[in-house]
C-alpha positions in Angstrom: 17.8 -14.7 3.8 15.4 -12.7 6.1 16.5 -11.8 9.8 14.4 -11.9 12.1 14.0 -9.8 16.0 12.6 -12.1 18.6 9.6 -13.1 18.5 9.4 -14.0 14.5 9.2 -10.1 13.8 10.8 -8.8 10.3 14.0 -6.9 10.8 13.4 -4.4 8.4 10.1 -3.7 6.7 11.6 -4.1 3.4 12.0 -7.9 4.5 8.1 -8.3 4.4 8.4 -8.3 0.4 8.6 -11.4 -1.2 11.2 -11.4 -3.4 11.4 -14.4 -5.6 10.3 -12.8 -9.2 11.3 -8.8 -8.6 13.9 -6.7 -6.4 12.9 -5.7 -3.0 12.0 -1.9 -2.7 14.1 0.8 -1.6 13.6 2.7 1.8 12.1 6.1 1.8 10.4 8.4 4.2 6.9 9.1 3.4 6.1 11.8 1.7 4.8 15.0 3.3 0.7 15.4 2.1 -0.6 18.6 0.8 -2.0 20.9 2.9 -5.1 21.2 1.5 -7.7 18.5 0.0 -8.2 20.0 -3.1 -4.8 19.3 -4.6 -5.5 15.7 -4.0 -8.9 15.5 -6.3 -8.8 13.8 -9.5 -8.5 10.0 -9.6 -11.8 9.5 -8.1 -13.1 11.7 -10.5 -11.5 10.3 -13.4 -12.7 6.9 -12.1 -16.2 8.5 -12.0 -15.7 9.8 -15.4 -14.5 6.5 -16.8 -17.1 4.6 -15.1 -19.8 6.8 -16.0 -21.4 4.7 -18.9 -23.3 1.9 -19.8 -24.8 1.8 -16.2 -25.3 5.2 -15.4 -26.9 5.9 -19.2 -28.5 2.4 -20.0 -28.8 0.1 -17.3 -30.0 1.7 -14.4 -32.4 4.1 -16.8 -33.4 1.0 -18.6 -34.6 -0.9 -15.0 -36.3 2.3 -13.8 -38.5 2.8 -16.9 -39.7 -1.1 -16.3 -40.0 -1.1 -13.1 -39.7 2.1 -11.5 -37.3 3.3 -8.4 -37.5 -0.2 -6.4 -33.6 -0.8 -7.5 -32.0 2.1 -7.4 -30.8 1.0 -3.4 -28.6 -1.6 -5.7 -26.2 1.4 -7.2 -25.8 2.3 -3.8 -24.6 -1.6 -2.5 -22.8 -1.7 -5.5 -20.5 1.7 -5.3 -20.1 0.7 -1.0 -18.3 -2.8 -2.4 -16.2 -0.8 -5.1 -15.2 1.7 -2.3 -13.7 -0.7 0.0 -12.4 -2.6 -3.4 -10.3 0.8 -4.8 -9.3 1.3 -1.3 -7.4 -1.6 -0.7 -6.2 -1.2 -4.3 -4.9 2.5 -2.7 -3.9 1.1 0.2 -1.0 -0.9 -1.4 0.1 2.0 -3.9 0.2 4.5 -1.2 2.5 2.6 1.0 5.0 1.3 -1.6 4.6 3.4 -4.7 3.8 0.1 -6.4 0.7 -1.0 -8.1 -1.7 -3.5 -6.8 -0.6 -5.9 -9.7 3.2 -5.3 -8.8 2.1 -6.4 -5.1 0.1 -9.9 -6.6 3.3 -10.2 -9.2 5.6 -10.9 -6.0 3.9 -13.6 -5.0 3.6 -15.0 -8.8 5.6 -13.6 -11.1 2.3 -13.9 -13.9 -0.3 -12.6 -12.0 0.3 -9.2 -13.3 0.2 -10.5 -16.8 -3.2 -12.4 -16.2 -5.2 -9.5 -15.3 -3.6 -7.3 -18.1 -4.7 -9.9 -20.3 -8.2 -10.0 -19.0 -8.6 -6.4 -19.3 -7.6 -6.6 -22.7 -9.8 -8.7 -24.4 -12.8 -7.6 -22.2 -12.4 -4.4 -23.8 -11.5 -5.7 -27.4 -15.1 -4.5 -28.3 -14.8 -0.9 -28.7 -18.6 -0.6 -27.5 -18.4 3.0 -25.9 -17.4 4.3 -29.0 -20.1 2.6 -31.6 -22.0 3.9 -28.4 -21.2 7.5 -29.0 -21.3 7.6 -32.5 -25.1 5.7 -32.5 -25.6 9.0 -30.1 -24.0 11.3 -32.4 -26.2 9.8 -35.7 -29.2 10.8 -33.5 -28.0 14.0 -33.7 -26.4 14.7 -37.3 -27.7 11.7 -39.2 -24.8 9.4 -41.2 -23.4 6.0 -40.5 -22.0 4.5 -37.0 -19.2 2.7 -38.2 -17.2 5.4 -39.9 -18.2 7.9 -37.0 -17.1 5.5 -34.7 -13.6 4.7 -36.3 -12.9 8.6 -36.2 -13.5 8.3 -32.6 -11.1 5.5 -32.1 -8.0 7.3 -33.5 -9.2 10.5 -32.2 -8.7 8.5 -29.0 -5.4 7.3 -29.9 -4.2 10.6 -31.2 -5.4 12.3 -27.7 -3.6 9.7 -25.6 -0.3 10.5 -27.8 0.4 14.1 -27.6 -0.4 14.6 -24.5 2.4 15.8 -22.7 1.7 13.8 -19.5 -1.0 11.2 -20.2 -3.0 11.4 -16.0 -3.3 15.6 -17.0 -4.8 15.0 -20.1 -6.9 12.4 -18.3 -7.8 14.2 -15.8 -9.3 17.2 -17.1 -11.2 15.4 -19.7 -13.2 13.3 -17.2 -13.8 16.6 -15.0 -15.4 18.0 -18.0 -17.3 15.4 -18.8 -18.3 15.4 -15.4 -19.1 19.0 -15.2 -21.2 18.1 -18.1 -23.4 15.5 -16.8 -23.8 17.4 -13.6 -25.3 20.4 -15.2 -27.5 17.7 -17.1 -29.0 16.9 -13.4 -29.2 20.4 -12.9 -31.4 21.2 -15.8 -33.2 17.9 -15.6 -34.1 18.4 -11.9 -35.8 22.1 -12.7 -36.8 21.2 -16.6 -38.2 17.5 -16.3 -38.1 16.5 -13.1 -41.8 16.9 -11.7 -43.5 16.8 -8.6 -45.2 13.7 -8.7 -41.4 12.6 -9.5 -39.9 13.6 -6.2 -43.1 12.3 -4.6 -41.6 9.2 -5.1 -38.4 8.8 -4.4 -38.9 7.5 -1.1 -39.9 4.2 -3.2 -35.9 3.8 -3.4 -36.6 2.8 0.4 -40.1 2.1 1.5 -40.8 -0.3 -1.4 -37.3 -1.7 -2.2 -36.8 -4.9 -4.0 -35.2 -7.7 -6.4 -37.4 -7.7 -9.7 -36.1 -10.9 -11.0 -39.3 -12.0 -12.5 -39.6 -8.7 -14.7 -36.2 -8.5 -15.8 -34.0 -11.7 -15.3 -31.3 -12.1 -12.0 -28.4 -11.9 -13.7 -29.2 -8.6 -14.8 -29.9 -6.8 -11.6 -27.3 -8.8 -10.3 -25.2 -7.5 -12.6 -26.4 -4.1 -12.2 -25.4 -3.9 -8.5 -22.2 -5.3 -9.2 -20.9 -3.1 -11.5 -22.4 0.3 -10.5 -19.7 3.3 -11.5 -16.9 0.7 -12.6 -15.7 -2.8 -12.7 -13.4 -5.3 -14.0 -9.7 -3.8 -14.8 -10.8 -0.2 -14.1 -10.7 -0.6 -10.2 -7.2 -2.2 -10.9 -6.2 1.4 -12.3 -6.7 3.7 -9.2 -3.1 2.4 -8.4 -1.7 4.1 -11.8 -3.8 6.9 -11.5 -3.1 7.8 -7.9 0.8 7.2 -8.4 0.2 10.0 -11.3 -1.4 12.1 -8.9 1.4 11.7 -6.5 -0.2 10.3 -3.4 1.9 9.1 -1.0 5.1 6.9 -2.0 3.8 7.3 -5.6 5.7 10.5 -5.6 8.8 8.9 -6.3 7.8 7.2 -9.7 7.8 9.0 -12.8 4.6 9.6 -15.0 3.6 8.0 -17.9 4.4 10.9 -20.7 4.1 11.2 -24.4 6.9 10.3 -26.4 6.4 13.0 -29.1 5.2 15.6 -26.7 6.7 15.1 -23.7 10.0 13.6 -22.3 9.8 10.2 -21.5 11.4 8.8 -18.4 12.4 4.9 -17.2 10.3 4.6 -14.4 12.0 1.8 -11.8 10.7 -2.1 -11.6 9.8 -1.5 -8.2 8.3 0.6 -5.8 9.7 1.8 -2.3 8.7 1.5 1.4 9.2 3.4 4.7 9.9 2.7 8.2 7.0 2.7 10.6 8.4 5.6 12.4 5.8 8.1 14.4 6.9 10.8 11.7 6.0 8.4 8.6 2.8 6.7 10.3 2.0 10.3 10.9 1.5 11.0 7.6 1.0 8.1 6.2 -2.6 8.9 8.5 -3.4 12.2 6.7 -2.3 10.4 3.4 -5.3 7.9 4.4 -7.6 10.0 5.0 -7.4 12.3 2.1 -7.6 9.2 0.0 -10.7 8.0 1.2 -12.4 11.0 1.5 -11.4 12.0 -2.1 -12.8 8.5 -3.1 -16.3 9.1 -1.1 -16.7 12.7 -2.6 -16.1 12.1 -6.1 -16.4 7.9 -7.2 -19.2 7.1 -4.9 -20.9 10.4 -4.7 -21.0 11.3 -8.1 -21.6 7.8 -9.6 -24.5 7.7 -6.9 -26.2 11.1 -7.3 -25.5 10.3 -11.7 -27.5 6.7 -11.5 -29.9 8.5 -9.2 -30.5 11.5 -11.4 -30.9 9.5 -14.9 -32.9 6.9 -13.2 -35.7 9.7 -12.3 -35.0 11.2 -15.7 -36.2 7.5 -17.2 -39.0 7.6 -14.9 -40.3 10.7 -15.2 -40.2 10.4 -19.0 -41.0 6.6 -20.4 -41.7 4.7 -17.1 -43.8 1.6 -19.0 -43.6 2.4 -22.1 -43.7 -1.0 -23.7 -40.8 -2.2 -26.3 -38.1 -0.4 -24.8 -34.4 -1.4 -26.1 -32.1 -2.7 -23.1 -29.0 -1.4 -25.2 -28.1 2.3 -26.6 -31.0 2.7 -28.6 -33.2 2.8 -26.0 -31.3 6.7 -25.0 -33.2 7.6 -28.8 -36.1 6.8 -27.1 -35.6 8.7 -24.2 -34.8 11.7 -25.9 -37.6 11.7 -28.6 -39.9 11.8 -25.1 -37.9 14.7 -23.8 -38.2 16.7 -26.6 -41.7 15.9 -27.2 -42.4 17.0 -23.3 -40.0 19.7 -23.0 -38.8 21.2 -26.0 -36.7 20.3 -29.2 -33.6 21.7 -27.0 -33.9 19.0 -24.4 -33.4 15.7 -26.2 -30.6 17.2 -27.9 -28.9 18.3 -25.2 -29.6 15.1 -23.7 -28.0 13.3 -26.8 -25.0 15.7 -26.8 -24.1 14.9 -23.1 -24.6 11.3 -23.6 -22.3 11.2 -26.9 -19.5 13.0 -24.9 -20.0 10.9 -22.0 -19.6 7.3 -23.7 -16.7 8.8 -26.1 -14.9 10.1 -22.4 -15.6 6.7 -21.1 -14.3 5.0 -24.7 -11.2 7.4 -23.6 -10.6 5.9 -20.5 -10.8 2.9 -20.9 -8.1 2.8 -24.0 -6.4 4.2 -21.5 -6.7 2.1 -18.4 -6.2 -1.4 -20.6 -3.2 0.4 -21.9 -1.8 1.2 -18.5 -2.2 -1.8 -16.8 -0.6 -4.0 -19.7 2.4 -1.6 -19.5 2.8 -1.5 -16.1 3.5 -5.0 -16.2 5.3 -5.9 -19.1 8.0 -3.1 -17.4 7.6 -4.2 -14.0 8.1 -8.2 -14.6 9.3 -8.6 -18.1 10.7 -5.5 -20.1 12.5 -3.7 -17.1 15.3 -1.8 -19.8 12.3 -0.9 -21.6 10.4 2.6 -21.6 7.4 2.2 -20.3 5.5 5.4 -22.1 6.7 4.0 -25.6 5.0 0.5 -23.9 1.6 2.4 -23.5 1.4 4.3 -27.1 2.2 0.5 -28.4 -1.0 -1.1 -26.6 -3.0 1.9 -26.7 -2.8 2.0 -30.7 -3.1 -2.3 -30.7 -6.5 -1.5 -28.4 -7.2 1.0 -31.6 -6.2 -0.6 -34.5 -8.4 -4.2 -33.0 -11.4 -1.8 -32.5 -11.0 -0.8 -36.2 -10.4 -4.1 -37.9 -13.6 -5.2 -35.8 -15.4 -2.9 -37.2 -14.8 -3.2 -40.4 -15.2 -6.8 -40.5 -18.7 -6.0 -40.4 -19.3 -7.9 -36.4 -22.4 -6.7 -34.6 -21.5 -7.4 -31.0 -20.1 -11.1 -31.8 -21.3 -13.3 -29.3 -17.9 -14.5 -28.1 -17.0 -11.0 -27.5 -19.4 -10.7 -25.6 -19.2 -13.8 -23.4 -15.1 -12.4 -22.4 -16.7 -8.8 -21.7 -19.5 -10.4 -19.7 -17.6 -13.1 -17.5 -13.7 -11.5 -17.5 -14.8 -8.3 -15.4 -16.4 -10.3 -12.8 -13.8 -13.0 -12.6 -11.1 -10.4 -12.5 -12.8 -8.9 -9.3 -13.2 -12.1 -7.4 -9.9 -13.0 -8.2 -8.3 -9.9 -7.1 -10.3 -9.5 -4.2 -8.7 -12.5 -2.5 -5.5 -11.0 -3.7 -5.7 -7.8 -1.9 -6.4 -9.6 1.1 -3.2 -11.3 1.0 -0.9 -8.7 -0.2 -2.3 -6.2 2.3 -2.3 -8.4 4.9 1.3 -10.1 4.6 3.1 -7.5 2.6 2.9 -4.5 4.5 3.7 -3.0 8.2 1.3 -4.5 10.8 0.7 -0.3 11.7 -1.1 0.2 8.2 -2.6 -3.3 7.4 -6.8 -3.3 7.1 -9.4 -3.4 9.9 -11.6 -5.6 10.5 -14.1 -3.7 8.7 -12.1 -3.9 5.6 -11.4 -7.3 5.6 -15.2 -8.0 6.3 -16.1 -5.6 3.1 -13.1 -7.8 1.3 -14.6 -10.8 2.1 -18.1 -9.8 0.5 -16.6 -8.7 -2.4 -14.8 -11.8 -2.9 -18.1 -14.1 -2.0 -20.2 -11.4 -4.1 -18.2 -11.3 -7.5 -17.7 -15.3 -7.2 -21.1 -15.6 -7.5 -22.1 -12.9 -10.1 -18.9 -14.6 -11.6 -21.0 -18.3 -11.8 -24.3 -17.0 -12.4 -23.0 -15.1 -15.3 -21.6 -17.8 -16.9 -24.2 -19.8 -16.7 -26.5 -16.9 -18.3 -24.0 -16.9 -21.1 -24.0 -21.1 -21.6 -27.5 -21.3 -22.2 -27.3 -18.3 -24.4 -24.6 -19.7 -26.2 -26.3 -23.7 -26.4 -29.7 -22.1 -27.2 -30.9 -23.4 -23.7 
């Protein structure tokens, strides 16, 4: 039974936690944060590096080559929504050490499980590795399936010995980063013209929807789902608990069984008292985690879809019978080393390769994370959660492979749960921040106004991407 001071006022914060369908947390002080900001850089990056695909190489290229720099504001909409969106997702792992689908799992016990589920079959297509291998054949010749099978356990094999699984993670995304980075650098001296820059200020000055050149649903789409989406946003909870921000310091990493030395991480998370010490830093906590999201996620997914947009558009801007899918990047790179040199395009084709495989990475990875997280948290608490991951990370790889081989190109129903899942997911978990972060924690480290307002949008944004998508799909499916 909860206690209560006058007034209606909790007397404890641990008595804010529902407590129905798991254990209450334990009482701890917040941690101290690091004294400088670069030992908290990484999760943005890895969710910069994860995002960092079909978008960023395809999409945004793709609507720049049609229709020149009139979208490119969208990318920036689009990462401002998914800001405010893995901040409120932070929000809750900072102050409890929790996940965001632990906090939606108190309130019903199967929320957890709905969104793992999601993320699982929206990802059953393992399209960022036939990606990277179509990439690769451009390169070396042979055949994509095979090349993209080696990928797939390559993936799993990566994911299994590494000692601690974030590390691993971690450094593979900031080379991959690195990478693309020094792609904008050559581009920007190599390709990159005068007449380019000249107009860049179309981005402002002649900014628009073109809905009759390339349909609503995909610009739509583009905006949404600039630098991430669906399950991946869900993930900055795991990857900033692995980083050790805040109250995430007391949970163990997920580690490899072979490699490393597994531990049982608890069903639940823990909470402090609202003390001037702890709200203290709990402030510093806050601001390095927003700042580390602004100066990696946003900016680099934003300077990225700016970058290969001018690359498109410096390059094939109207050429006619461009692909809206991979093999319009052989395209691309034919130009580039037609216009700049036999080096170019194949640089180009190397980046993109490792790129799309480091994305295929990550999100094995994330799907695999989130469904262990809560199959420990609500279901399997005497289980190990690492041996939990390697289980669905090789499941992820063994469905990819069986796909594969069965000879599918894309199968349409695959397609539909990729398309429709990621945007449900959002507008479903948008509401659900809202109430966890609202009800659940101290009234000193709730959200703003602001916050809720950018909640709000994103809820009333992704519902309708949501409908419009699935309507899209309908008539695709019914030939109408």
């Amino acid at each position: 039974m909860v206690t209560t001071r006058p007034g209606g006022r909790p007397s404890s914060v641990v008595d804010l936690f529902p407590t129905k369908y798991l254990a209450a947390p334990s009482v701890r002080d917040m941690p101290e944060p690091p004294a400088s900001f670069r030992h908290v850089i990484g999760p943005g990056i890895i969710a910069a590096g994860v995002g960092m695909a079909s978008g960023e190489f395809i999409l945004y290229p793709y609507i720049a080559s049609q229709v020149g720099l009139v979208f490119v504001w969208a990318a920036f909409v689009g990462l401002a929504t998914q800001y405010f969106l893995n901040m409120e997702i932070e929000r809750y792992t900072l102050a409890t050490g929790e996940t965001a689908l632990t906090g939606f799992s108190r309130y019903w016990r199967h929320w957890g499980l709905v969104f793992a589920i999601m993320a699982y079959f929206a990802n059953i297509w393992p399209g960022w590795a036939t990606s990277s291998a179509t990439l690769v054949t451009y390169l070396v010749g042979g055949s994509v399936v095979p090349i993209a099978i080696g990928f797939l356990l390559l993936i799993g094999i990566i994911l299994t010995m590494a000692p601690v699984v974030y590390q691993a993670l971690e450094k593979i995304q900031m080379v991959k980063v690195a990478a693309v980075l020094l792609l904008i650098v050559v581009a920007s001296v190599a390709v990159i013209g005068a007449s380019t820059w000249a107009d860049v200020p179309q981005i402002v000055t002649e900014a628009g929807v073109p809905a009759e050149e390339l349909g609503f649903a995909l610009l739509l789409g583009a905006l949404a789902f600039a630098g991430a989406g669906g399950g991946q946003n869900l993930c900055q909870s795991n990857w900033i608990r692995d980083k050790r921000f805040g109250m995430g310091a007391y949970v163990p990493r997920i580690v490899s069984p072979i490699t490393g030395h597994p531990e049982a991480a608890p069903s639940t998370g823990f909470v402090f008292e609202p003390t001037p010490e702890n709200l203290g830093r709990w402030r510093r906590w806050w601001k390095f985690a927003n700042t580390e999201q602004l100066t990696t996620f946003v900016l680099i997914s934003f300077l990225t879809i700016l970058f290969t947009s001018l690359l498109a558009y410096a390059t094939v801007f109207g050429q006619e019978g461009l692909a809206s899918d991979i093999s319009f990047l052989e395209a691309e790179g034919n130009v580039l080393n037609d216009t700049v040199g036999g080096w170019f395009g194949t640089f180009f084709w190397i980046i993109g390769a490792f790129s799309l495989f480091a994305a295929a990475l990550g999100i094995v990875d994330y799907t695999s994370r989130l469904g262990a997280d809560v199959l420990k948290t609500a279901y399997l608490r005497n289980a190990n959660e690492s041996k939990i991951y390697f289980a669905l990370v090789w499941g992820l790889v063994a469905i990819g492979i069986i796909v594969l081989l069965s000879g599918l190109s894309q199968p349409l129903i695959l397609l539909v749960i990729s398309a429709v899942t990621g945007g449900l997911m959002m507008f479903m978990y948008s509401a659900l921040l809202l109430l966890v972060n609202r009800r659940t924690l101290p009234r000193e480290i709730r959200p703003g106004a602001v916050r809720i307002v950018a909640l709000v949008w994103a809820f009333l944004l992704f519902g309708f991407l949501s409908v419009l998508t699935f309507n899209e799909q309908l008539r695709t499916l019914f030939g109408g």
